[in-house]
Structures are given as C-alpha cells and as structure tokens.
N, CA and C of each residue as an Amber inpcrd file, in Angstrom:
protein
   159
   7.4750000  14.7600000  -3.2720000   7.6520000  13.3450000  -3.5530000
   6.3980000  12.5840000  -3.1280000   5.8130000  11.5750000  -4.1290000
   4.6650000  10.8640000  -3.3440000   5.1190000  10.1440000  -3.0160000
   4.2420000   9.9180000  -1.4950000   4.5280000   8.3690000  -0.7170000
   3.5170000   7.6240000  -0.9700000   3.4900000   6.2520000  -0.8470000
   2.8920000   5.1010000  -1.4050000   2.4770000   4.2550000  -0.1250000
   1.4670000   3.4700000  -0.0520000   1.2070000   2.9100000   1.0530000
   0.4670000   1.3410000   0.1070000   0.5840000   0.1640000   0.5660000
   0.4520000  -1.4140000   1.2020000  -0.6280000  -1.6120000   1.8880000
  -1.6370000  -2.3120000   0.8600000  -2.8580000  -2.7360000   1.5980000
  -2.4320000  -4.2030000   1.2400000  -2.6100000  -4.7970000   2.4220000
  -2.0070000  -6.5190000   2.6730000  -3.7890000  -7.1610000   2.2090000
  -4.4130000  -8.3000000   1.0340000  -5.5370000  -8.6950000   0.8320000
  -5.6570000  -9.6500000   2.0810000  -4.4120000 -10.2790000   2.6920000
  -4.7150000 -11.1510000   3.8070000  -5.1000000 -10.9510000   5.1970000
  -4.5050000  -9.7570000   5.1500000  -5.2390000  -9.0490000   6.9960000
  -5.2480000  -7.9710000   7.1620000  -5.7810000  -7.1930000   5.8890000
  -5.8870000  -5.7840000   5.5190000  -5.3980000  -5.1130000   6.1280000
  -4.3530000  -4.8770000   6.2980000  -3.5570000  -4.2200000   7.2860000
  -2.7390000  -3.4840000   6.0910000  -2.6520000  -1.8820000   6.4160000
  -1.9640000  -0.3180000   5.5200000  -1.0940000  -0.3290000   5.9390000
  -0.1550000  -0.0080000   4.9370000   1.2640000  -0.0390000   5.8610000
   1.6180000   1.1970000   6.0580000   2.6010000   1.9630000   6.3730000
   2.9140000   3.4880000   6.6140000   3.3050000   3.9790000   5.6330000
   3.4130000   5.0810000   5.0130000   3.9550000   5.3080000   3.9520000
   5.3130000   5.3850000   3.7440000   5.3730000   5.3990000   2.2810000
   7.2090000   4.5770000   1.9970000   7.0500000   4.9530000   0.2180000
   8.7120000   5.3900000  -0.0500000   8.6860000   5.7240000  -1.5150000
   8.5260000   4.7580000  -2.2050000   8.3080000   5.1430000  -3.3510000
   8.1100000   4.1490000  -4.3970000   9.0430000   3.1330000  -4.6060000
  10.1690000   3.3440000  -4.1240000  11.2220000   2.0890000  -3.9390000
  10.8110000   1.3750000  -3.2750000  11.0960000   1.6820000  -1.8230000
  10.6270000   1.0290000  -0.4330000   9.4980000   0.1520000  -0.8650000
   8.1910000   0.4010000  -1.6190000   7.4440000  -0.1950000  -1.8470000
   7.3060000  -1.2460000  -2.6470000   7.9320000  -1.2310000  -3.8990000
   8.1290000  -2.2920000  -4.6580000   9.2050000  -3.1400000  -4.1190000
   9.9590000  -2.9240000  -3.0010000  10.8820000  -3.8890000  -2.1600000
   9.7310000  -4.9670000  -1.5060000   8.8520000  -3.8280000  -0.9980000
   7.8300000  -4.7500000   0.0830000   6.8870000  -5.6710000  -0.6410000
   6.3590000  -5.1280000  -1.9660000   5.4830000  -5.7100000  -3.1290000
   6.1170000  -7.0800000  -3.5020000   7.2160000  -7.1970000  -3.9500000
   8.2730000  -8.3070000  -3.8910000   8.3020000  -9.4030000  -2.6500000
   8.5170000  -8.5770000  -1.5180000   8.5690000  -9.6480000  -0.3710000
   7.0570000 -10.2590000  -0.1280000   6.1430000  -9.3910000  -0.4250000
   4.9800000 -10.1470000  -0.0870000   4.4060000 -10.7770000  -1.4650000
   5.0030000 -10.8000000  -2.5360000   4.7150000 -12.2080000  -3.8450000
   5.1630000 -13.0830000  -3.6100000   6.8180000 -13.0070000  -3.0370000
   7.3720000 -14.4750000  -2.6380000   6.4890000 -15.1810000  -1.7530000
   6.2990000 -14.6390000  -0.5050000   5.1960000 -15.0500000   0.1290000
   3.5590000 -15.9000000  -0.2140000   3.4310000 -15.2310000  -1.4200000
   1.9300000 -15.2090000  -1.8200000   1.3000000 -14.9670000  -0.9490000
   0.9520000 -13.3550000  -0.4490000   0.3510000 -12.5910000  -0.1670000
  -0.2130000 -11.2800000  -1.2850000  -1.4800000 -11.4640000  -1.5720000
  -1.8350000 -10.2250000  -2.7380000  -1.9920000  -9.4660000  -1.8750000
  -1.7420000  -8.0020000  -2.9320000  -1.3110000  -6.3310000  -2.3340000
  -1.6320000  -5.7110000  -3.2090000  -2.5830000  -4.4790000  -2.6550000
  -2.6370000  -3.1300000  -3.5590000  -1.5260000  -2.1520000  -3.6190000
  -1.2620000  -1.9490000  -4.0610000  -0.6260000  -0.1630000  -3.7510000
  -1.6040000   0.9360000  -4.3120000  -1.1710000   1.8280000  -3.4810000
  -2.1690000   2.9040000  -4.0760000  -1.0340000   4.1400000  -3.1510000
  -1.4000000   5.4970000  -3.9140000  -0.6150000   6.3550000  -3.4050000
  -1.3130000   7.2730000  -2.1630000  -0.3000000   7.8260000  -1.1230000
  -1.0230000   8.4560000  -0.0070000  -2.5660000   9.4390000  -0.4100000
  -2.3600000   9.8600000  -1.3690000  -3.2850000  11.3540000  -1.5660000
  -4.1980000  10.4130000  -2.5060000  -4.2560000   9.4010000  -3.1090000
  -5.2540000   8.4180000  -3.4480000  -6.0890000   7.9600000  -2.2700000
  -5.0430000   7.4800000  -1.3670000  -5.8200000   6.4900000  -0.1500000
  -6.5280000   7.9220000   0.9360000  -6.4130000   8.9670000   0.8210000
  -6.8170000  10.1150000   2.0260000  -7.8010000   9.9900000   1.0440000
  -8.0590000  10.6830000  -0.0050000  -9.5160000  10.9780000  -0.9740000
 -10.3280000   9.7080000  -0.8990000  -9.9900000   8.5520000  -1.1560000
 -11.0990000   7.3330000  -0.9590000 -11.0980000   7.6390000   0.6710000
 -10.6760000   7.5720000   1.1740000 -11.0340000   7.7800000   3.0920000
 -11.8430000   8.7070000   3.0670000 -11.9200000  10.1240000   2.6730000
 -13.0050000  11.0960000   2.8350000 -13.9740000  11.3160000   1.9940000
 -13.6940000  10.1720000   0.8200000 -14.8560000   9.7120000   0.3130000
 -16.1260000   9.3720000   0.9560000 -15.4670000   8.1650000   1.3270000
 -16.4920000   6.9050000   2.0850000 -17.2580000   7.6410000   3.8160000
 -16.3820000   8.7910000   4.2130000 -17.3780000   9.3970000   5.4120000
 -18.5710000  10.7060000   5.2130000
C-alpha cells in the first residue's frame, strides 16, 4: 500500500505518512483553512531526499 505524506506551503512542515484517505481528509482541512499543500507519495519524497544529497 503507498503511504502519502503533506508538505504544509506555510511552515513547511511533512507530515507522517498516512493513506491516501487519511490524506485527502487532511488536504480538505487545510483548503478550508487556506493553507496550500503538496502531496506527494513516501517513495517519491525518499528519491527527491537522496536526490538532493
């Protein structure tokens, strides 16, 4: 199963990983808000990480 992780544009802060449900729950809570958000999936966000070192 992939897990999905929450990059917050306001205080860049990743969130832990969480299914694809869980996530579009959180994607939701942070539009009401107006807070913009990436998602991107765990094994996306590890490869850009061992990209960039």
């Amino acid at each position: 199963m992939n897990k999905y992780m929450i990059i917050r544009s306001d205080n860049k802060s990743i969130s832990p990983p969480m299914s694809k449900h869980e996530a579009i729950i959180k994607l939701k809570e942070y539009n009401k808000k107006g807070i913009s958000t990436y998602l991107v999936s765990k094994n996306e966000y590890l490869n850009i990480s061992y990209s960039n070192k």
